[in-house]
Structures are given as structure tokens and as C-alpha cells.
PAKE-513500 format. One record per residue (C-alpha): residue number from 1; residue in three letters; x, y, z. Coordinates in steps of 0.02 Angstrom, whole numbers, plus 50000, padded with zeros to 5 digits. Layout:
PAKE-513500
(site NUM, "ALA", (X, Y, Z))
...
***
This chain:
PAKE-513500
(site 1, "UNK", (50000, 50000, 50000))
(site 2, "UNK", (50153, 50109, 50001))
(site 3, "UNK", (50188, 50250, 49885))
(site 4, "UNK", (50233, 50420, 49878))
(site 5, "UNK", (50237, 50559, 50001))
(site 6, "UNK", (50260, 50729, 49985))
(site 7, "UNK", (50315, 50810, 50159))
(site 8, "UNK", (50301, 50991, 50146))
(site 9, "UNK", (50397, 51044, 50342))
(site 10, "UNK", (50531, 51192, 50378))
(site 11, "UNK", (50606, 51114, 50533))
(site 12, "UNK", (50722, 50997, 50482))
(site 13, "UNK", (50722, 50877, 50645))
(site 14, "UNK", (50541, 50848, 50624))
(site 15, "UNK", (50542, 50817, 50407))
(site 16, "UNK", (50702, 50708, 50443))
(site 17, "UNK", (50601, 50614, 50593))
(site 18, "UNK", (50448, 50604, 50505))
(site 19, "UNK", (50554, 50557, 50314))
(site 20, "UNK", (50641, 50429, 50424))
(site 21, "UNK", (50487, 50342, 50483))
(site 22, "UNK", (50375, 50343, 50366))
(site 23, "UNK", (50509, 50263, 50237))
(site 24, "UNK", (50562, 50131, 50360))
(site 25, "UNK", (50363, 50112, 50322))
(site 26, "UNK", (50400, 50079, 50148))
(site 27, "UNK", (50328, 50257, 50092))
(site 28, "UNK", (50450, 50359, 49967))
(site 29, "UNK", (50455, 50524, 50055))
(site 30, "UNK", (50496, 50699, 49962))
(site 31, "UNK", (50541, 50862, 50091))
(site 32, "UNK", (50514, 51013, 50029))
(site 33, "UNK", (50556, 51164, 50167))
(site 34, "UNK", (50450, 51285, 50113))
(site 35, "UNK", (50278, 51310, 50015))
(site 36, "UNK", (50333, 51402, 49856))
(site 37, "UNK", (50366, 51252, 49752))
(site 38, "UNK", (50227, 51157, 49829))
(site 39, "UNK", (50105, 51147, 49661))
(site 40, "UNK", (50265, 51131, 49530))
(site 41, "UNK", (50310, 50959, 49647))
(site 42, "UNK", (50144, 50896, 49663))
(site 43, "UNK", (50141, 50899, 49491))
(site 44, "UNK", (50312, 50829, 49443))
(site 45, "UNK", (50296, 50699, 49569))
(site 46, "UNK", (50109, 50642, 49597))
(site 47, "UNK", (50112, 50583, 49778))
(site 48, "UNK", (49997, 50481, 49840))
(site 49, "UNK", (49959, 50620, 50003))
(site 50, "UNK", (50034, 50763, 50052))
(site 51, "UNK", (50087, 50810, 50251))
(site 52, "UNK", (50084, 51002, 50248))
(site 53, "UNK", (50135, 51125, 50417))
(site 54, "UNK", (50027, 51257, 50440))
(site 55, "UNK", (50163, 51363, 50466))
(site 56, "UNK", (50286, 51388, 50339))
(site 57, "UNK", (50408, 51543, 50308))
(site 58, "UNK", (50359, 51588, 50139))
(site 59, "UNK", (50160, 51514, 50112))
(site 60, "UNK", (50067, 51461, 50244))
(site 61, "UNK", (49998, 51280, 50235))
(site 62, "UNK", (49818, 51362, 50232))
(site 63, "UNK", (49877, 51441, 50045))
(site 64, "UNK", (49952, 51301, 49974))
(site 65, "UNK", (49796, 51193, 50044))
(site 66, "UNK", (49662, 51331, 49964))
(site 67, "UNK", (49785, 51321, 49802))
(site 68, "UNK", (49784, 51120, 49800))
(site 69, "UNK", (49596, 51114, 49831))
(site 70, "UNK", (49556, 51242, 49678))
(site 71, "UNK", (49661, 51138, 49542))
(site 72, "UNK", (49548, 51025, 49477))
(site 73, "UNK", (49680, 50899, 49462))
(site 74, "UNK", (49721, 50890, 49642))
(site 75, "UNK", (49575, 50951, 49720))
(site 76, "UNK", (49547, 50770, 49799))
(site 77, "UNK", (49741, 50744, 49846))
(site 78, "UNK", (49736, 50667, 50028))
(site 79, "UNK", (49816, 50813, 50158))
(site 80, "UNK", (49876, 50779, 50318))
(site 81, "UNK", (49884, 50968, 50411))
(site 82, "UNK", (50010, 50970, 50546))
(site 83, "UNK", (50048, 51103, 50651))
(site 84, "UNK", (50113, 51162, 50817))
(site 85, "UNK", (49948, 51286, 50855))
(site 86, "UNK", (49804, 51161, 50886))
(site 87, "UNK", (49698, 51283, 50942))
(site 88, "UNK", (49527, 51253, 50904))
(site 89, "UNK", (49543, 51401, 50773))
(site 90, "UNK", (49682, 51328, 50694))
(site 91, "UNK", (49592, 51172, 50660))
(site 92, "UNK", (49428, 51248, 50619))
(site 93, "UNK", (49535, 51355, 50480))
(site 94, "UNK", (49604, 51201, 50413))
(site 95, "UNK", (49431, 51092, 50419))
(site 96, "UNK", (49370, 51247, 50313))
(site 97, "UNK", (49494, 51251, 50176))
(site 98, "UNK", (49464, 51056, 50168))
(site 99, "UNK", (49592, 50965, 50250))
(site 100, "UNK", (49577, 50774, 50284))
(site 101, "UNK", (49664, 50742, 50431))
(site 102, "UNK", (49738, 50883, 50557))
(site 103, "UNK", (49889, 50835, 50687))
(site 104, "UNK", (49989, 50926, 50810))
(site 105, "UNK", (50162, 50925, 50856))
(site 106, "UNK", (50222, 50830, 50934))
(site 107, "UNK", (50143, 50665, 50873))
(site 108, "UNK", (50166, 50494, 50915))
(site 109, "UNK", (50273, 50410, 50785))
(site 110, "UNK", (50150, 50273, 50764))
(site 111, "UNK", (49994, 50407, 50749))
(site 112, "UNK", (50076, 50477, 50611))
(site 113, "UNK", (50115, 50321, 50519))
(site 114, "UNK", (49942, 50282, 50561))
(site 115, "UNK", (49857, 50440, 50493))
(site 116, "UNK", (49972, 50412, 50322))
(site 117, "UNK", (49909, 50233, 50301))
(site 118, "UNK", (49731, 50286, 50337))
(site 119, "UNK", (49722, 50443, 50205))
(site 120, "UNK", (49818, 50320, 50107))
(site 121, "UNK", (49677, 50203, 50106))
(site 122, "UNK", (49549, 50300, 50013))
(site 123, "UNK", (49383, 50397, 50050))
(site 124, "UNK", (49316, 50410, 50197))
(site 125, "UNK", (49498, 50401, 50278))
(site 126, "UNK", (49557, 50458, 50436))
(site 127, "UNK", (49478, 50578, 50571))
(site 128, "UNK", (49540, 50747, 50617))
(site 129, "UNK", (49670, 50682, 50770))
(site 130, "UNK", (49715, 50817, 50915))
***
């Protein structure tokens, strides 16, 4: 069930933690720092999901979701929100722009490989996690 992941994080402990697990998983896991080049590697790569931070130097995650959602091409692309701020605001904000599955930092290893196999897995995929 393995595939491709796009990882879209700015601090590189956590995308080198989260790369590292999730390909001991069997997933193939590209890191992008920053949210610029987040459509043009969607597009050259076609993952399979995408883990986005909500805050990102450039773009927030809440931009590059609205963008992903408008392009008819990846309007339906799985999106795992993850975030430090899991304030209720933050996750209504990210519920609105139509994520699948929101997680905070820090995260269980095994939640997160979890959440990746569930949005993985098709429709009706995982829950919003705290």
C-alpha cells in the first residue's frame, strides 16, 4: 500500500524524523522546506498524500491547501495538516479550507504512520486527530 509522500515541513528535525519513519514504512518520502514550490512538485511527482505545516516561512499551509483544493487535478489529493497551534481556530481554519486529517506536534510516531496509512487508504479516511 506504500507509495509516495510529499512532506512539505521547515524544521528539519521533524521532516528528517517524520522522512525517516515513514520510509522505514515503505513510503517514498519527498521534503520540501517551504511552500513556494509546493504545486510545481505535486505535479512533477504525483504523491499519493501530502503532510503540509501550517506554518511555513514563505506560504502558509492554509495557501498552498486553498491552492491544491482549487486545481481541479488535485482538488481530491489526501492532506495531512500538521501544526504546532492546535487551537481550536487553527483546526477549524484548516477543516474549512478542506483538510483530511489535522495533527499537532508533537505526534506519536505510530499516529503519524497511522494517519498516512489511513488517508492512504481512500475515502472516507482518517479523522481529524488532536
Amino acid at each position: 500500500m506504500a507509495g509516495k509522500v510529499l512532506l512539505i515541513e521547515d524544521e528539519t528535525n521533524i521532516a528528517e524524523a517524520i522522512r525517516f519513519i515513514l520510509s522505514r514504512d515503505g513510503w517514498q518520502v519527498t521534503v520540501l522546506s517551504s511552500g513556494e514550490q509546493a504545486e510545481a512538485t505535486v505535479r512533477a511527482i504525483g504523491p499519493d498524500l501530502i503532510i503540509l505545516d501550517l506554518m511555513l516561512p514563505d506560504r502558509s499551509g492554509l495557501d498552498v491547501l486553498a491552492a491544491l483544493r482549487a486545481d481541479p487535478a488535485t482538488t481530491g489529493l489526501p492532506v495531512l495538516m500538521l501544526t504546532a497551534k492546535g487551537q481550536g481556530r487553527d483546526r477549524e481554519a484548516a477543516e474549512r479550507a478542506g483538510v483530511d486529517c489535522f495533527m499537532t506536534k508533537p505526534f506519536a510516531n505510530a499516529d503519524m504512520v497511522a494517519a498516512v496509512r489511513a488517508l492512504a487508504a481512500g475515502p472516507g479516511r482518517a479523522a481529524a486527530r488532536a
